[in-house]
C-alpha positions as CSV (number, residue, x, y, z in Angstrom):
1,X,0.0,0.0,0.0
2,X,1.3,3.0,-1.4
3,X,1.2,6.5,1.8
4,X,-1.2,8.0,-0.6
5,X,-4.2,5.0,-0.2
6,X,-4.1,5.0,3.7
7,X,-7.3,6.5,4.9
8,X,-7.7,9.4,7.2
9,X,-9.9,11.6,8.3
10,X,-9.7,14.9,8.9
11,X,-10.2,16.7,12.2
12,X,-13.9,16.9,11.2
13,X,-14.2,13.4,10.9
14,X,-14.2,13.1,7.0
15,X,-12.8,10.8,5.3
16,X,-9.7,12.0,3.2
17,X,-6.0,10.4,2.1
18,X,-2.6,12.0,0.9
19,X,-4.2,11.4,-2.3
20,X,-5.9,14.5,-2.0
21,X,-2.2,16.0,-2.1
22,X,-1.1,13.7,-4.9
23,X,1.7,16.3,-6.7
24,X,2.7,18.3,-3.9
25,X,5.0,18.1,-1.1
26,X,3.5,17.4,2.5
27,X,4.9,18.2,5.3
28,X,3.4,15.8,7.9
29,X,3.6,17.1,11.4
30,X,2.4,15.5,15.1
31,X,1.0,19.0,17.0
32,X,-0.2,19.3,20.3
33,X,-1.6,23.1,22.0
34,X,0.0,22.5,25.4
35,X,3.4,22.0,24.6
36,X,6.3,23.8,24.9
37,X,6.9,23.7,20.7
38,X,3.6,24.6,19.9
39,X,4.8,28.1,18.6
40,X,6.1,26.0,15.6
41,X,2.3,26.2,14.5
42,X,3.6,29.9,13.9
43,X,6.4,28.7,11.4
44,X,4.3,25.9,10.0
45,X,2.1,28.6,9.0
46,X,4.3,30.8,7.6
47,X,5.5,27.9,5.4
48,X,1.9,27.2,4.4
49,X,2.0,30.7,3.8
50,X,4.8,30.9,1.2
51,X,4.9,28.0,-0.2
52,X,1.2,27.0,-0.7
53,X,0.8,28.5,-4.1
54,X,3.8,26.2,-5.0
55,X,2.9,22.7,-4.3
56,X,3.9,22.4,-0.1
57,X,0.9,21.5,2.1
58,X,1.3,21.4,5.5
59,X,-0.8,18.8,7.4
60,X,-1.4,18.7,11.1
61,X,-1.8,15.4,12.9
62,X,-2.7,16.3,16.7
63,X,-1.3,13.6,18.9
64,X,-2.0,12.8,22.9
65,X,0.6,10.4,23.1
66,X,3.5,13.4,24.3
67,X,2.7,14.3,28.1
68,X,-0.9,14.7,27.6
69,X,-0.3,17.5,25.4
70,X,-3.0,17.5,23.5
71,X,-6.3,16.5,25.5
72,X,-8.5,18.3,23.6
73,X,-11.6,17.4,21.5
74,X,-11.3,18.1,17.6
75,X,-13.7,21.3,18.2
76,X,-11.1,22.7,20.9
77,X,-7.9,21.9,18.7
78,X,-9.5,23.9,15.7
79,X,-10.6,26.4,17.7
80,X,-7.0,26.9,19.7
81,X,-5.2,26.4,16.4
82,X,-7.8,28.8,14.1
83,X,-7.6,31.5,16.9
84,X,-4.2,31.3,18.9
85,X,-2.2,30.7,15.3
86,X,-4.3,31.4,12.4
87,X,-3.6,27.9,11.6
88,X,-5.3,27.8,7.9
89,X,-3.3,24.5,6.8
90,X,-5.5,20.7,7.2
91,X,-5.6,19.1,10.3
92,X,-6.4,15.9,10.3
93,X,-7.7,14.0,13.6
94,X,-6.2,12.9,16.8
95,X,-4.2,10.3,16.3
96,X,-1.6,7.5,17.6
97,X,1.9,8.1,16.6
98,X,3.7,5.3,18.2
99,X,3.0,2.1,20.0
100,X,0.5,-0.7,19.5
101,X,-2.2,1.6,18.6
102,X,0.3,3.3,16.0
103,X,-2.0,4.7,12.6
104,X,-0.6,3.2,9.3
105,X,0.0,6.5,8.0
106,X,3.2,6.3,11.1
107,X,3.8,2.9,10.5
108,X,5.0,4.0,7.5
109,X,6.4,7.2,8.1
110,X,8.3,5.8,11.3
111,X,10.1,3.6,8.8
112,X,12.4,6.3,7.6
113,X,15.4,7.3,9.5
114,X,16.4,11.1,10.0
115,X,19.6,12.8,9.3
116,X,21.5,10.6,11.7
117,X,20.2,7.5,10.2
118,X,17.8,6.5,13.2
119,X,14.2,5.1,12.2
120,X,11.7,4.3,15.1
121,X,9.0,5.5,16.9
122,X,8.2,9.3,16.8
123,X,10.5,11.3,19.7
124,X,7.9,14.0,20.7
125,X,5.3,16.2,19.5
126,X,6.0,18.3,16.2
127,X,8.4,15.7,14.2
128,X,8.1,16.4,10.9
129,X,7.9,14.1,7.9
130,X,8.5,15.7,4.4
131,X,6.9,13.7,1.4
132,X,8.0,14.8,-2.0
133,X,5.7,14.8,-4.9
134,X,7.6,11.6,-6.2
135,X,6.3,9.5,-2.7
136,X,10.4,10.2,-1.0
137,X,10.1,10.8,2.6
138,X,12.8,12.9,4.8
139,X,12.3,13.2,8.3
140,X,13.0,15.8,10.8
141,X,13.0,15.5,14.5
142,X,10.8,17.6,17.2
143,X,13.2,20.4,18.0
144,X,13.9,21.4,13.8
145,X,11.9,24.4,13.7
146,X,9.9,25.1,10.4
147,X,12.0,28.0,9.1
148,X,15.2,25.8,10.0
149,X,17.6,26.5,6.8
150,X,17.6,22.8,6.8
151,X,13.6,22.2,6.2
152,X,13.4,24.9,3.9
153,X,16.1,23.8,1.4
154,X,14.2,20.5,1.4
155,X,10.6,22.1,1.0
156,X,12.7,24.0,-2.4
157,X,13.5,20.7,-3.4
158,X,10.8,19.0,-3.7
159,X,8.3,21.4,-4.9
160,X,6.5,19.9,-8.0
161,X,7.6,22.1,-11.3
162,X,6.0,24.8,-12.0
């Protein structure tokens, strides 16, 4: 099974898939409101913001698994992320990251090992997975902020052609 035919559903309970972002890059990202990264939703914006147009989407996947970090209800996490950030990017729902409960979309995801070559289970809230256009993952850990030279110059990468 291809990342692009495992369903999800959106933080409104619809059902959806990457397909729906077939030809663009996605930068997949486990969020949570009460932790001490959440101001990356401002950066995660900002890339949303300026790269939208060509070919990024940024997807939010809010996660509980982190501390508790994220106990809210899908109305509360849209509202916090609409009015605290002017989060305008999808969000899908609450979901397991890691462990036996762990979605397919992370089983997946969690097979790809970061700059240092680890794989494995997600470290924290607000690891970052960017899938290219081509299917190509790269992973970023927790504490690579969205405007990190780093993510950037991979975003410009894989940005379809315009």
């Amino acid at each position: 099974m291809s990342l692009y035919d495992i369903p999800l559903r959106t933080l409104s309970g619809e059902p959806t898939s990457l397909a729906a972002h077939r030809g663009r890059a996605v930068l997949v990202v486990n969020v949570a409101s009460r932790c001490g990264l959440t101001p990356q939703y401002e950066g995660l914006e900002r890339l949303q913001k300026t790269y939208g147009e060509r070919g990024l989407t940024v997807l939010g996947v809010p996660c509980n698994q982190f501390g508790g970090q994220e106990p809210g209800t899908a109305e509360e996490i849209g509202a916090f992320c609409s009015a605290t950030y002017g989060v305008t990017f999808p969000m899908l729902e609450k979901t397991d990251v890691n462990g036996e409960g762990r979605h397919p979309l992370y089983a997946e995801l969690t097979r790809v090992a970061d700059a240092a070559g680890e794989a494995g289970d997600v470290q924290w809230n607000f690891e970052k997975f960017l899938i290219g256009p081509d299917g190509s993952v790269v992973r970023f850990r927790p504490r690579t902020e969205p405007e990190s030279a780093e993510l950037v110059a991979a975003v410009e990468e894989r940005l379809p052609a315009a």
